[in-house]
C-alpha positions in Angstrom: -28.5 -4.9 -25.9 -31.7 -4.9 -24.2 -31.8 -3.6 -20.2 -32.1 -7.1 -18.8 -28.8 -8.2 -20.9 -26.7 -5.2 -19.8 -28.0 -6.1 -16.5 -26.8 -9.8 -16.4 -23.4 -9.0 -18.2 -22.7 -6.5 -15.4 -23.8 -9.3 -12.9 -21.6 -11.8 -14.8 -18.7 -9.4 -14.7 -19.3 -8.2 -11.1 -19.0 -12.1 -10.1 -15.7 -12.0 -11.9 -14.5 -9.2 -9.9 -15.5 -10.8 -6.9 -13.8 -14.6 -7.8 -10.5 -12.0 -8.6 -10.5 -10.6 -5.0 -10.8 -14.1 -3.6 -7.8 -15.4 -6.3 -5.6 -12.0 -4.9 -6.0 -13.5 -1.1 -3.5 -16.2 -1.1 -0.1 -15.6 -3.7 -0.9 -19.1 -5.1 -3.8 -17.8 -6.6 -2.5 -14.3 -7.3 -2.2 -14.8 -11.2 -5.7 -16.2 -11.7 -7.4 -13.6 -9.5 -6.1 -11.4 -11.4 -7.0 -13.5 -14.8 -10.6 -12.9 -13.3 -10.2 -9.0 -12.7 -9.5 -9.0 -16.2 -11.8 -11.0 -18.1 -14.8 -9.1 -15.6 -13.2 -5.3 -16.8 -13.5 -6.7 -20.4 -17.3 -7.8 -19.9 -18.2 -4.7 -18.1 -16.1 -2.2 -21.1 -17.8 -4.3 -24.0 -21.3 -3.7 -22.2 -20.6 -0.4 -21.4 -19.6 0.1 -25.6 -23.1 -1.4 -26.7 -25.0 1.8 -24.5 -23.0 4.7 -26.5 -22.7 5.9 -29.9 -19.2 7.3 -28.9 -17.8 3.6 -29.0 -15.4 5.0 -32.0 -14.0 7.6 -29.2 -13.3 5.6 -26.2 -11.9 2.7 -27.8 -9.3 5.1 -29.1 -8.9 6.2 -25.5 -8.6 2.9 -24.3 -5.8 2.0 -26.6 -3.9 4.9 -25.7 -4.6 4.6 -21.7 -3.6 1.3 -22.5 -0.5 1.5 -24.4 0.7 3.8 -21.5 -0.3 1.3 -19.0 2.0 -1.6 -20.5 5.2 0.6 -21.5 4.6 1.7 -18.2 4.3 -2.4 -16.4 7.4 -2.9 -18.6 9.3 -0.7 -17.4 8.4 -0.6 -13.5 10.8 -1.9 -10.8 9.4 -4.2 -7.8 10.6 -1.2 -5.7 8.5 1.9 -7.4 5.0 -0.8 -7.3 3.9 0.9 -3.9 4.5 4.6 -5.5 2.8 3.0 -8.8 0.0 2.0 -7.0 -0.5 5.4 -5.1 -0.3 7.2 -8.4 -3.1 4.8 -9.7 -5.3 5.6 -6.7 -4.9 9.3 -7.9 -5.9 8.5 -11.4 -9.4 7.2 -10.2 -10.3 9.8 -8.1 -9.3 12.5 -10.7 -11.3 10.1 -13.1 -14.6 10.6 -11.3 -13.9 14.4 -10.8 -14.1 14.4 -14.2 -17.2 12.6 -14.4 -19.2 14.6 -11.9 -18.4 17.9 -13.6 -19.2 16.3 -17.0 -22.5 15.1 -15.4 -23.7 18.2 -13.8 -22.7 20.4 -16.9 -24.5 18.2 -19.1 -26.9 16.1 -17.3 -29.1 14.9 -19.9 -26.1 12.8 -21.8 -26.0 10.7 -18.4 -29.5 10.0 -18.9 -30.1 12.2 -16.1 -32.8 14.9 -16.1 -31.7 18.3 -16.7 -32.6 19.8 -13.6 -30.7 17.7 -11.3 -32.6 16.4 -8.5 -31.6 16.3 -5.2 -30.5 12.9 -4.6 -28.4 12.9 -8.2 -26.7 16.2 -6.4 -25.7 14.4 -3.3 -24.4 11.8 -5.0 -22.4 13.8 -7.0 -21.5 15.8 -4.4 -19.8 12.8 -2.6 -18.1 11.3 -5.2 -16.6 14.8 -6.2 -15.3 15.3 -2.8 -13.7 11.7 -2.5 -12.4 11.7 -5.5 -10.6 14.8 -5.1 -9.5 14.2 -1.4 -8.2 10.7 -3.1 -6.3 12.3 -5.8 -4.3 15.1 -3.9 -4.0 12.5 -1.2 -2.8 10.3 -3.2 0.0 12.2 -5.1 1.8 13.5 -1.7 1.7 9.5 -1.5 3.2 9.4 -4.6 5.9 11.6 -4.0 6.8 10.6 -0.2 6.9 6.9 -1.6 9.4 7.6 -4.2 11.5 9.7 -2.1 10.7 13.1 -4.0 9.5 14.5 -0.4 10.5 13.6 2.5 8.9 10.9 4.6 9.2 12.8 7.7 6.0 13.8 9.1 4.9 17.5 8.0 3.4 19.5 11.0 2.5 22.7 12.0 0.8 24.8 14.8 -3.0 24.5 14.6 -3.0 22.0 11.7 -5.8 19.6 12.8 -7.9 23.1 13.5 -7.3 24.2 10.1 -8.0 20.5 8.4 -11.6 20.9 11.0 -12.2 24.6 9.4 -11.6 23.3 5.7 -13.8 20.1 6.3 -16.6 22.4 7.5 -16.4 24.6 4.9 -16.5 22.0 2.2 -19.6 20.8 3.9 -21.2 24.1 3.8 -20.5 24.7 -0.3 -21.8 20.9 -0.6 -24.8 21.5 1.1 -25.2 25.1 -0.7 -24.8 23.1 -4.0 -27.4 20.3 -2.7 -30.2 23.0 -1.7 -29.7 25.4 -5.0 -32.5 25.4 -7.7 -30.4 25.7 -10.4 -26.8 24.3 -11.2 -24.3 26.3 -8.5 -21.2 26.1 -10.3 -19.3 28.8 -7.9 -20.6 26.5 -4.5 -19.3 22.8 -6.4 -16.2 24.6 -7.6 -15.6 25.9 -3.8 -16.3 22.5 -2.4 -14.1 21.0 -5.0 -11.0 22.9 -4.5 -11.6 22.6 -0.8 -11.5 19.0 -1.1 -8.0 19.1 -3.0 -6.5 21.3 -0.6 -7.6 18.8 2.4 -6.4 15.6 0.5 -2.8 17.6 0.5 -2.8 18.6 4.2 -4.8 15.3 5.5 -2.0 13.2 3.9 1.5 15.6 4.7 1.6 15.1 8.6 1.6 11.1 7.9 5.1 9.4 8.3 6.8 6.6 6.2 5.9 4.2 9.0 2.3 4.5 8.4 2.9 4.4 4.9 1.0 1.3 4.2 -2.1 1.8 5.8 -2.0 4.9 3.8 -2.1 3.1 0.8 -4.8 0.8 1.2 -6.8 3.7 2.7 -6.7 5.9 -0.8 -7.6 2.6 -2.3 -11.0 2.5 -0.5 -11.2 6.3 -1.0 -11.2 5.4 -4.7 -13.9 3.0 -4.8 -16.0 4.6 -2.8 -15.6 7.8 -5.3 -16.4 5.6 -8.5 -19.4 4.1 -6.3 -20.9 7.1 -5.9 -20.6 8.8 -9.1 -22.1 5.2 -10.2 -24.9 6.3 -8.3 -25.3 9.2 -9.8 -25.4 7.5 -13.2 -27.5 4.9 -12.8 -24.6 2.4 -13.6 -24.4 -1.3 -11.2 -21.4 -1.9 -12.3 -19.6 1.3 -11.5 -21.5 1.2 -7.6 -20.5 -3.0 -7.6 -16.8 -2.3 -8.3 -16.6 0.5 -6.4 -18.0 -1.0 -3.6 -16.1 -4.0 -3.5 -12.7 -1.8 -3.8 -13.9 0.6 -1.3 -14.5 -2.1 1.0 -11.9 -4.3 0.7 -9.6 -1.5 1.0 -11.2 -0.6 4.5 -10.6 -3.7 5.9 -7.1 -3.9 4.7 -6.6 -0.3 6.0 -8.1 -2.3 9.8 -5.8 -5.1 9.6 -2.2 -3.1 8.8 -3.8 -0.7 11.8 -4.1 -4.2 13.5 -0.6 -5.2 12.6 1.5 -1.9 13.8 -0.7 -1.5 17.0 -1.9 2.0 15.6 -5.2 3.3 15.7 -6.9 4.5 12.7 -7.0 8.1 13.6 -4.2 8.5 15.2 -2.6 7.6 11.7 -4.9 10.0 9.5 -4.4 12.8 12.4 -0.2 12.4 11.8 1.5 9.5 12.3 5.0 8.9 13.5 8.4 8.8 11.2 11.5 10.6 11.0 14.5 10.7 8.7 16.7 9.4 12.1 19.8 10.8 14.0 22.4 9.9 16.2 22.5 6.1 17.8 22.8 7.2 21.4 22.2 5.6 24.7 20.3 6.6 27.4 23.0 7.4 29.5 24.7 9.6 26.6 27.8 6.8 25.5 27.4 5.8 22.1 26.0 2.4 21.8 28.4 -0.3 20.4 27.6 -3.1 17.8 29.0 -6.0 16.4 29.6 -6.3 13.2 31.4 -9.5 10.4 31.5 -10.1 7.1 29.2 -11.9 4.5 32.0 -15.1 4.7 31.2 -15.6 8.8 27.3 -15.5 8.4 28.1 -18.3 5.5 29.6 -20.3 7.8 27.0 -19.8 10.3 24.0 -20.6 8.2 26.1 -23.5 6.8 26.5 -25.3 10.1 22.9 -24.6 11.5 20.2 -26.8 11.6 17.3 -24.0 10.7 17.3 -20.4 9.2 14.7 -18.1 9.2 15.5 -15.0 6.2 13.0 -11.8 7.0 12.6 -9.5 4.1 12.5 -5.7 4.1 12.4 -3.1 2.2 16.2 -2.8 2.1 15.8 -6.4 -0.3 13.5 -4.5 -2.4 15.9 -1.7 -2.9 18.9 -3.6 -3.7 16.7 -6.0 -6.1 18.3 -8.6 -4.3 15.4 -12.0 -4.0 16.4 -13.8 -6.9 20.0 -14.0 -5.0 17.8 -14.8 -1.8 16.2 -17.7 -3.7 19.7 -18.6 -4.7 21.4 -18.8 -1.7 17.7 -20.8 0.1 18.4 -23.8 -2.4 22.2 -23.7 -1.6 21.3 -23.9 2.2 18.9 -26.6 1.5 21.1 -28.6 -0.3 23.4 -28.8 2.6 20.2 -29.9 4.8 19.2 -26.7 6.4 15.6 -25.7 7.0 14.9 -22.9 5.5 11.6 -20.5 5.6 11.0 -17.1 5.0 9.1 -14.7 8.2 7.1 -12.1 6.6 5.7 -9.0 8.5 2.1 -7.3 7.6 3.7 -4.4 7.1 7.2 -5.4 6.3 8.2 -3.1 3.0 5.8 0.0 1.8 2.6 -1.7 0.9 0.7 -4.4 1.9 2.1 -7.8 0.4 5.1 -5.8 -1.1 7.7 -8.7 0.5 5.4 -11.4 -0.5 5.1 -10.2 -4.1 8.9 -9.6 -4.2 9.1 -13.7 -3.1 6.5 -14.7 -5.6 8.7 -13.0 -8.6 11.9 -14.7 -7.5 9.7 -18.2 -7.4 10.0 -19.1 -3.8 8.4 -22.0 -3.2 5.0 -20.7 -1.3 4.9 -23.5 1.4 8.5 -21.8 2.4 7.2 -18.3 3.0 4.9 -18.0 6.2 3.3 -15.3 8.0 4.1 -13.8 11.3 1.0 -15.3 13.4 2.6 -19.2 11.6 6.5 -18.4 13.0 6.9 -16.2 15.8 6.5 -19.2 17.6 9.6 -21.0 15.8 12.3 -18.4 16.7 13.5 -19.9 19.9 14.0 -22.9 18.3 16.0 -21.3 15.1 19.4 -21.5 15.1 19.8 -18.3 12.6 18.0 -15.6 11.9 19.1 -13.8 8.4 17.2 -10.0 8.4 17.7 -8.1 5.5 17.0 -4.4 5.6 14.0 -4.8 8.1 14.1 -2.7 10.5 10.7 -1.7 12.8 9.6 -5.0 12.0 11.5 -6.8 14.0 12.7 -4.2 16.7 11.9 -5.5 20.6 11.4 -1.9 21.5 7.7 -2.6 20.9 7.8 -4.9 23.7 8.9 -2.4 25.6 5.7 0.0 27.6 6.4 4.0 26.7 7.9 3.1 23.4 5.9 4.9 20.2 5.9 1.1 19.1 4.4 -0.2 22.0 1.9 -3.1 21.4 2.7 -3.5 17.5 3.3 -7.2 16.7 6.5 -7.9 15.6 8.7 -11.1 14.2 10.5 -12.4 17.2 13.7 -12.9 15.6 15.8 -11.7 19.1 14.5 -14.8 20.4 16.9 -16.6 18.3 20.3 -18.0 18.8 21.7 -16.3 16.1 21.1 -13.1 14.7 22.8 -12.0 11.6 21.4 -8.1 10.2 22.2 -6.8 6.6 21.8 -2.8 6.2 23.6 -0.2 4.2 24.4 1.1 7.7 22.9 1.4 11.1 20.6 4.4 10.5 16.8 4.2 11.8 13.4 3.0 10.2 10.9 4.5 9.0 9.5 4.8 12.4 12.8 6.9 13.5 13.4 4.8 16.2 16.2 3.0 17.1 16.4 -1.0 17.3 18.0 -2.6 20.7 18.4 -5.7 18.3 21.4 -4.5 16.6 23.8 -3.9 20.0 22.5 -7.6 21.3 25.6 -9.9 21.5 23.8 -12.5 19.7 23.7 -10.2 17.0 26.5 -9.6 13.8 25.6 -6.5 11.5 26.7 -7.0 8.3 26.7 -3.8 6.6 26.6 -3.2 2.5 24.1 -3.6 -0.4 21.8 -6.6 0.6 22.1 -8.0 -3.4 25.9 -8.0 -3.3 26.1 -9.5 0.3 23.9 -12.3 0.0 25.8 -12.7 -3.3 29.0 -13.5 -1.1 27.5 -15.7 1.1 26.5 -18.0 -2.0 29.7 -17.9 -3.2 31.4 -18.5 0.3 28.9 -21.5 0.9 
């Protein structure tokens, strides 16, 4: 292919990847953005074959990366997608680790010269460091996310003076490798390790709470890692995609800040989270709940007029929304209103209740967001919750709380509130919610799949 046609195929696939961003904005388009995402990555791999002689190699990569990938889609549960997509984020920043230190050992292969010149190191030098910080970063993700670490936060005297140090001294070996004639190795593999080591410590001191702004944060780590090793290559494509994932990552990363009432760097400096503890009052008594069975919030929702059901992550866990769907259509067919409240942050990803919905086939005009029906709670006769916990917990309108400020899903403003938890321990935030010892309130305690099971079969 001559320049001008690899440069309109990358333009035609960069569109693509743009249309695919737009489609992944609303869940009714979900499937076709991602159709989009697709038929762009193919356009931009089958350009990408036509400028090597190596085609032979990376198709036989692709098909194994790619085999992996689908046993691995097969076999995934709704509830490992936010580790999944953590350990993803990892992959790419590894993946332009690799690239760097492939590029600066053999230069003239990228099409590069073989003295590097400076702004080919710089570039390099950014993208290794991201990518790194993205990768180590990523995998404590990984691992708090699937419960193989605690989500409590990990802290330790003069930790934010020893992440300062660290970042200096990363600097200093970049900018040693940037002003050396010749190819530093020893400075690049300083800086390099350096930028592992951060990723680890930047990411430990981080609680589950702020788990999803986390996420979407190592997201735009990753694209802005691939867009500057595309820089480095001379590739559009690789600075296009990157960008746009870098980007839209950022933004996402503003809007769950936006959504929990947190500032930025008071996440990335350590965020709050604990593993909980006793359910105590102020004055010392222990606080008393209410609690009934699946068979009295049947015959609640069945006599009401409106129900609004908020998702968590303990619905996730107990792969309970196709029973959630189930027992929507059996309260509709009695005449109740029913809609779904979803938080921002609700669950441990962006969109993780949403996409949980969209699987169980919801209908999408029944499923609204928090700014659409906070205002609908005082008029709702029932509220279902099931495993949501800081979501919807009044503390935050309370000043001095750690949740002070964060918008929440109003659902103590209803007339009825019925709660569904394997037992009354704390959130990820590690505080404790007022809305459970309310006496509007019934706890219903068990796995949220075999509950709402019993309310189907009681209605």
């Amino acid at each position: 292919m001559s320049a001008n046609m690899v440069a309109l195929a990358y333009l035609v696939a960069s569109v693509f990847f743009i249309l695919a961003l737009k489609g992944l904005s609303s869940p009714e388009s979900a499937r076709r953005g991602n159709l989009f995402g697709m038929v762009g990555m193919a356009i931009a791999v089958a350009t990408t074959l036509t400028l090597t002689q190596n085609w032979l190699l990376i198709l036989g990569c692709i098909a194994v990366g790619g085999t992996i990938g689908a046993i691995v889609a097969q076999r995934v549960q709704m509830t490992a997608m936010p580790e999944l997509v953590a350990f993803m984020h990892s992959l790419v920043g590894l993946a332009a680790v690799f690239i760097a230190i492939a590029a600066i050992n053999n230069p003239v292969s990228f099409g590069l010269p073989a003295i590097l010149p400076a702004g080919s190191k710089l570039e390099l030098f950014l993208g290794t460091f991201i990518g790194a910080m993205t990768w180590s970063g990523s995998v404590i993700a990984f691992l708090k996310l699937s419960g193989r670490m605690s989500g409590t936060p990990i802290v330790f005297s003069g930790q934010h003076m020893l992440n300062l140090l660290l970042a200096i001294a990363m600097v200093g070996f970049g900018l040693w490798f940037f002003f050396s004639e010749t190819t530093n190795w020893t400075a690049f593999i300083a800086m390099t390790t350096i930028a592992f080591v951060l990723g680890f410590l930047i990411i430990i001191p981080i609680g589950g709470a702020d788990m999803p702004v986390v996420i979407s944060m190592l997201n735009s780590y990753s694209g802005w890692a691939a867009a500057g090793i595309g820089f480095s290559l001379g590739n559009p494509m690789l600075i296009i995609a990157g960008s746009l994932v870098g980007s839209s990552g950022a933004i996402l990363s503003y809007i769950m800040c936006k959504a929990m009432n947190r500032p930025f760097l008071s996440v990335i400096l350590g965020g709050f989270g604990s593993d909980g503890g006793a359910i105590v009052a102020t004055d010392g008594t222990q606080k008393t709940h209410r609690s009934g069975s699946a068979e009295d919030a049947a015959f609640l929702m069945g006599n009401a007029d409106s129900v609004i059901i908020i998702p968590g992550y303990g619905l996730a866990v107990a792969r309970a929304q196709h029973a959630v769907k189930e027992l929507a259509e059996v309260l509709h067919k009695k005449g109740v209103n029913v809609r779904f409240a979803i938080h921002p942050v609700a669950g441990r990803m962006p969109g993780h209740m949403n996409v949980l919905l969209a699987e169980a086939e919801i209908p999408y005009e029944q499923v609204q967001e928090m700014e659409e029906i906070n205002s609908d709670f005082s008029n709702t006769d029932v509220v279902l919750v099931l495993g949501a916990n800081d979501v919807v917990n009044p503390a935050a309108n309370v000043p001095g709380s750690p949740i002070y400020g964060m918008p929440i899903l109003d659902a103590h403003k209803a007339r009825t509130v019925m709660v569904v938890k394997r037992s009354m321990a704390v959130g990820y935030a590690g505080l404790d919610n007022d809305l459970f010892y309310m006496d509007k309130t019934m706890m219903i305690f068990g796995d949220a799949k075999k509950v709402v099971e019993h309310m189907v079969k009681a209605l």
